[in-house]
RODOMAR-468461 format. One record per residue: residue number from 1; x, y, z of N, C-alpha, C, O in turn; residue in three letters. Coordinates in pm, whole numbers, always signed. Example, Ala and Ser with C-alpha at 12.3 -4.5 7.8 and 13.67 -1.06 7.14 Angstrom:
REC    i    n.px    n.py    n.pz   ca.px   ca.py   ca.pz    c.px    c.py    c.pz    o.px    o.py    o.pz   aa
REC    1   +1319    -569    +780   +1230    -450    +780   +1320    -330    +780   +1424    -332    +846  Ala
REC    2   +1285    -225    +708   +1367    -106    +714   +1290      +3    +787   +1341    +114    +804  Ser
This chain:
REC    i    n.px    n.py    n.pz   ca.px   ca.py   ca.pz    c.px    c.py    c.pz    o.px    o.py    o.pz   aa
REC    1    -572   +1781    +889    -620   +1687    +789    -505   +1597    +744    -394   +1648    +731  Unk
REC    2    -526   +1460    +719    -389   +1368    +692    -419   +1359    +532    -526   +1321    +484  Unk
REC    3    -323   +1395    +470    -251   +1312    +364    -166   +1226    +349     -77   +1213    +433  Unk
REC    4    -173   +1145    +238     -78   +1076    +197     -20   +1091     +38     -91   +1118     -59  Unk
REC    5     +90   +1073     +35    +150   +1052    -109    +254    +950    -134    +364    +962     -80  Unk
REC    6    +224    +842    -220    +268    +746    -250    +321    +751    -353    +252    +756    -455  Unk
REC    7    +516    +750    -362    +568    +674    -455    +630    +590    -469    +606    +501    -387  Unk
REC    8    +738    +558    -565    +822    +466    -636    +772    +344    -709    +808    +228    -684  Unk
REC    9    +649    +398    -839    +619    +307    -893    +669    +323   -1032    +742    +422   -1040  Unk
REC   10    +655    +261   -1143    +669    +260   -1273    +693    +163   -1314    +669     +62   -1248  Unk
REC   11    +738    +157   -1416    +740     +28   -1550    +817     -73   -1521    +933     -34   -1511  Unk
REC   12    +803    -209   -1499    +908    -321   -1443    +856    -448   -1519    +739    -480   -1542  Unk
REC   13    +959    -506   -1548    +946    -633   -1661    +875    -724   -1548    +885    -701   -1427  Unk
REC   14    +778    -865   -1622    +799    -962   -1507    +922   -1036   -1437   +1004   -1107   -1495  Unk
REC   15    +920   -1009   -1319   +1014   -1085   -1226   +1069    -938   -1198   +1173    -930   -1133  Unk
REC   16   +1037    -878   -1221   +1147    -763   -1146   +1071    -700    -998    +952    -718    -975  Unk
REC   17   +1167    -621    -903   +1113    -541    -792   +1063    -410    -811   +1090    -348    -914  Unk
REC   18    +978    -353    -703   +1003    -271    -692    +989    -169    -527    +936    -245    -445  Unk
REC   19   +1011     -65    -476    +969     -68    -332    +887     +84    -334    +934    +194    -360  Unk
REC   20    +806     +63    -312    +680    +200    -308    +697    +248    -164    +733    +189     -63  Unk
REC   21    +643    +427    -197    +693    +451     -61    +541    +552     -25    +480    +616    -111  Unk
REC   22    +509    +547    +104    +398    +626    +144    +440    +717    +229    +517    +675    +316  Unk
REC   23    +412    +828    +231    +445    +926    +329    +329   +1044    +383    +292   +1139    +313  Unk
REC   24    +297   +1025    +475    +140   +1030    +551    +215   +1196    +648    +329   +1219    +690  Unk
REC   25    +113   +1261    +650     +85   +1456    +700     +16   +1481    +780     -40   +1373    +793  Unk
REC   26     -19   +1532    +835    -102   +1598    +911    -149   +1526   +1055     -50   +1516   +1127  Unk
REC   27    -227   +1493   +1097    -266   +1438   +1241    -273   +1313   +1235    -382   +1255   +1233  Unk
REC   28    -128   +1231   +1230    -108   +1108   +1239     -96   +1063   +1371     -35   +1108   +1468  Unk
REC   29    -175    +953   +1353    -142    +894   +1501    -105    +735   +1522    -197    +656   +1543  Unk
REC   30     +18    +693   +1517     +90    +591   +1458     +37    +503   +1580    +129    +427   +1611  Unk
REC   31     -74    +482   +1661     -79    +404   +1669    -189    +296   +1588    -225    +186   +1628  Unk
REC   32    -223    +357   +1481    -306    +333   +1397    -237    +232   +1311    -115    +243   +1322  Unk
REC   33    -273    +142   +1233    -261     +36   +1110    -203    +109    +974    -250    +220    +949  Unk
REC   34    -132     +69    +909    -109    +118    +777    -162     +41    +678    -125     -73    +704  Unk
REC   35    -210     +40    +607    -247     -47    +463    -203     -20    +339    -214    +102    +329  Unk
REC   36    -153     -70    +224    -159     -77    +122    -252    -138      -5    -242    -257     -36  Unk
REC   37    -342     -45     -75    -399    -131    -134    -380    -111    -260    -299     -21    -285  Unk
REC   38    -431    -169    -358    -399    -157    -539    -554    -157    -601    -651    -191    -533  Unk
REC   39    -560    -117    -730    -698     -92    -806    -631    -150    -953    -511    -129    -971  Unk
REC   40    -682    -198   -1022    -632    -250   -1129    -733    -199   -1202    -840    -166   -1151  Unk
REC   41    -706    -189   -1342    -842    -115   -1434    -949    -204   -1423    -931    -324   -1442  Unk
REC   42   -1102    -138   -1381   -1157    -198   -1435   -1226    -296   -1277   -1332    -358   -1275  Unk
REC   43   -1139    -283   -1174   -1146    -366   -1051   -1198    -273    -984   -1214    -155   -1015  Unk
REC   44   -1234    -350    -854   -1255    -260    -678   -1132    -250    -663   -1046    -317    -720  Unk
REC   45   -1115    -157    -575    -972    -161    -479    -965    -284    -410   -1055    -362    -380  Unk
REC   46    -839    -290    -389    -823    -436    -306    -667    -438    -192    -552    -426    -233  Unk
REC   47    -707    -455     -51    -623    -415     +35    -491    -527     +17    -528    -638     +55  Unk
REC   48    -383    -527     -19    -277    -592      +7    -188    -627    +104    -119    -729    +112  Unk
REC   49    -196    -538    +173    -123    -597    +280    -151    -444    +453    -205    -334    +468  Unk
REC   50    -101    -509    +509     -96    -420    +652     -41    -408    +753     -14    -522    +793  Unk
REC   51      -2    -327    +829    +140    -336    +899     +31    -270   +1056     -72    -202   +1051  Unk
REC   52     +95    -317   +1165     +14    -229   +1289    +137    -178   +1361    +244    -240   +1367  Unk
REC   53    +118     -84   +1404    +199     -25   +1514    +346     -47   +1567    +442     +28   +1579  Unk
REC   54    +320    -210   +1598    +430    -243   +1642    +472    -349   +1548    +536    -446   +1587  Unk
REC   55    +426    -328   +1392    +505    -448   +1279    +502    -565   +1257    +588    -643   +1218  Unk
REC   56    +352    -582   +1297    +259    -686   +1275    +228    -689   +1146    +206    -574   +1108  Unk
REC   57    +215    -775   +1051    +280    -782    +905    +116    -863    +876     +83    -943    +965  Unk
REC   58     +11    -843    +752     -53    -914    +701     -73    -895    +579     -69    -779    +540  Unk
REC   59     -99   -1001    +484     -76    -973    +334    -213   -1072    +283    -258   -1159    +357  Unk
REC   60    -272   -1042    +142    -355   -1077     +70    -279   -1229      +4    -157   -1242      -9  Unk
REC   61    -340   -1292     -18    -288   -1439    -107    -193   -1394    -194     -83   -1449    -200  Unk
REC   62    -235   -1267    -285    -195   -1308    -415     -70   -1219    -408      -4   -1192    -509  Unk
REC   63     -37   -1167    -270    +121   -1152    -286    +216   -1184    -163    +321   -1126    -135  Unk
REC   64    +175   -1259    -117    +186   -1323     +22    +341   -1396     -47    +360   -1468    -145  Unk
REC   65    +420   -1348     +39    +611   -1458     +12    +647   -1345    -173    +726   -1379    -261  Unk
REC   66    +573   -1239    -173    +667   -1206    -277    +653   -1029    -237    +694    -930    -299  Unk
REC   67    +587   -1040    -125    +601    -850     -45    +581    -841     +98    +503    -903    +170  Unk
REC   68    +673    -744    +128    +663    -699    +230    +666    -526    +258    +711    -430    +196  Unk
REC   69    +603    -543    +368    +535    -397    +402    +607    -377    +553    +606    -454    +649  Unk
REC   70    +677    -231    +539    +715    -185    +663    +660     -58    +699    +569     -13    +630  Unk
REC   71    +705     +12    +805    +675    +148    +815    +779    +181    +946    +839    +102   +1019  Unk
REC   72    +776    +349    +945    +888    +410   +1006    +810    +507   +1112    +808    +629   +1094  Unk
REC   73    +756    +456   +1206    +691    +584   +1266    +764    +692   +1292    +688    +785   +1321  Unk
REC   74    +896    +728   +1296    +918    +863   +1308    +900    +940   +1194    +869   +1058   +1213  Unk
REC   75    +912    +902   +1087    +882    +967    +973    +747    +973    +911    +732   +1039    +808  Unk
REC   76    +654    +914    +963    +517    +878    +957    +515    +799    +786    +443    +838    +694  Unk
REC   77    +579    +722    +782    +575    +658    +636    +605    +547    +620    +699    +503    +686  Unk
REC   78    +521    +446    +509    +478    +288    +520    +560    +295    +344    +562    +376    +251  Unk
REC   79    +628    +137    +378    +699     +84    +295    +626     -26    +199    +554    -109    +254  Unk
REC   80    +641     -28     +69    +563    -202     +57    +723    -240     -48    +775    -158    -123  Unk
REC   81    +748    -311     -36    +880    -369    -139    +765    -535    -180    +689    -606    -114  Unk
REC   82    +819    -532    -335    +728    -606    -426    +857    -641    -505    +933    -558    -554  Unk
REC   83    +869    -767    -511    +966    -899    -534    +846    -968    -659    +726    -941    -669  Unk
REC   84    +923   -1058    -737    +904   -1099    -851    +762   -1053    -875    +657   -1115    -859  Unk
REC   85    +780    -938    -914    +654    -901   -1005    +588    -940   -1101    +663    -975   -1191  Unk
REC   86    +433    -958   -1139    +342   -1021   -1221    +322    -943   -1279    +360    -832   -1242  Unk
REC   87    +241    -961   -1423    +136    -869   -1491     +29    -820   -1407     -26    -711   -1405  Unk
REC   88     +10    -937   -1332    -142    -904   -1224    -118    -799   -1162    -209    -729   -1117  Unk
REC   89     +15    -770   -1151     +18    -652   -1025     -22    -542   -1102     -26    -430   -1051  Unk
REC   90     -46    -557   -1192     -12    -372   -1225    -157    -343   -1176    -252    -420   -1160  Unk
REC   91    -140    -164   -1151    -268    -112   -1079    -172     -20   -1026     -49     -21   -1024  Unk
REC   92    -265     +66    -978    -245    +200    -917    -232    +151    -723    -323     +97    -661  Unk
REC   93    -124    +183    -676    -118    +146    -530    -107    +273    -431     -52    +383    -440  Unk
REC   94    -186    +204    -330    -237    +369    -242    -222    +283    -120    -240    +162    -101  Unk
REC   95    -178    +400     -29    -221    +388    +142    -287    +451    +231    -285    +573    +213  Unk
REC   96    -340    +419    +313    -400    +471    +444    -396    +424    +564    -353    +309    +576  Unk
REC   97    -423    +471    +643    -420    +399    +784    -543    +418    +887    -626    +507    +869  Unk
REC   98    -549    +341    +982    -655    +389   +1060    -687    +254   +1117    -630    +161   +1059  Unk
REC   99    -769    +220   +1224    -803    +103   +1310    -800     -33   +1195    -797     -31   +1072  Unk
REC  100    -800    -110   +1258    -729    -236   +1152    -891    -267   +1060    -908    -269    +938  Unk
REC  101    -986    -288   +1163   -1132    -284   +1108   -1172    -204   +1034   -1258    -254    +962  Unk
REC  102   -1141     -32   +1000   -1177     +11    +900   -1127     +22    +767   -1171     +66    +661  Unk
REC  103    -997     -45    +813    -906     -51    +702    -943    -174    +579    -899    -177    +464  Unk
REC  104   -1064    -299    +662   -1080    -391    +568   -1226    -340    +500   -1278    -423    +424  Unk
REC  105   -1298    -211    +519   -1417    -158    +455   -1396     -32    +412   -1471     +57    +451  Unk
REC  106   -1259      +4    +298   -1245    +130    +226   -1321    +225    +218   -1317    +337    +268  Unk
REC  107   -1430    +149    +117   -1534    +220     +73   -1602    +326    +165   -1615    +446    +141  Unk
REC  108   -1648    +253    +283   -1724    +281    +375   -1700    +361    +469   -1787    +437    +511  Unk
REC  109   -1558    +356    +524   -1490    +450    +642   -1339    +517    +572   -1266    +590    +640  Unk
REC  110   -1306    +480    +424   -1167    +595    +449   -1186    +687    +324   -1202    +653    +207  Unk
REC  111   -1181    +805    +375   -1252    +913    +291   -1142    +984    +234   -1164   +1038    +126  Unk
REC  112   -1015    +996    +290    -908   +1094    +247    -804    +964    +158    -767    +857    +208  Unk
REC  113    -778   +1006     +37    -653    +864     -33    -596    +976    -134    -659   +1061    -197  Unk
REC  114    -435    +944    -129    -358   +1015    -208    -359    +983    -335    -438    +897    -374  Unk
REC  115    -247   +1067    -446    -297   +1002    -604    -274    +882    -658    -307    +840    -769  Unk
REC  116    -193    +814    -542    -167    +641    -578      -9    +670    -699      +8    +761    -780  Unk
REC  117     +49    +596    -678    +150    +561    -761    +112    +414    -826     +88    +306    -773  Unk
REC  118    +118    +458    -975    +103    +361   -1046    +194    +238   -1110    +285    +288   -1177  Unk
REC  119    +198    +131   -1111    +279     +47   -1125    +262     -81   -1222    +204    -185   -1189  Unk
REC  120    +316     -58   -1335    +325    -134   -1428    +381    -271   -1489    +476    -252   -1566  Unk
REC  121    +345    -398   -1471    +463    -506   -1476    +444    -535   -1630    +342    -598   -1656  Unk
REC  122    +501    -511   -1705    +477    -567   -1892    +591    -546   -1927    +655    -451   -1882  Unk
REC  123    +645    -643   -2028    +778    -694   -2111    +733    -600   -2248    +805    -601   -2349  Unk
């Protein structure tokens, strides 16, 4: 069974960084997609960005030129580093992985998600 557990989030003024870290268990199979997504109170989840196999890089508008997302397949674990941070960002951020197509219908196909590291941007 795969888990994930995602940290390095917490409290950051606007404009500050920060770099979250995912680290994925059990029957990984890296040739699969990584995703990062965020939930803000009150919102759907919403996928941010996605990395494939060989570090193919795609990101949502609203953080597109201020994050980037890596990953380490030997260690089975996906990076997101988050540059001038908003209020907007804050939300709880989670990953998963799996074919790039199921990765854009959460709801529907990804059943296993870790406790999310939460991340706060307020002065």
């Amino acid at each position: 069974q795969v888990q994930f557990v995602e940290s390095g989030g917490g409290l950051v003024q606007p404009g500050g960084s920060l770099r979250l870290s995912c680290a994925a268990s059990g029957n990984i199979l890296n040739i699969y997609t990584m995703g990062w997504y965020r939930q803000a109170p009150g919102k759907q989840r919403e996928l941010v960005a996605t990395i494939t196999s060989s570090g193919t890089a795609t990101y949502t508008d609203a953080v597109k030129a201020r994050a980037t997302i890596s990953r380490d397949n030997a260690k089975n674990t996906a990076y997101l580093q988050m540059n001038s941070l908003k209020p907007e960002d804050t939300a709880v951020y989670y990953c998963n992985y799996g074919p790039y197509g199921l990765l854009l219908q959460p709801d529907k196909y990804l059943k296993i998600w870790g406790p999310g590291t939460l991340v706060t941007v307020s002065s």
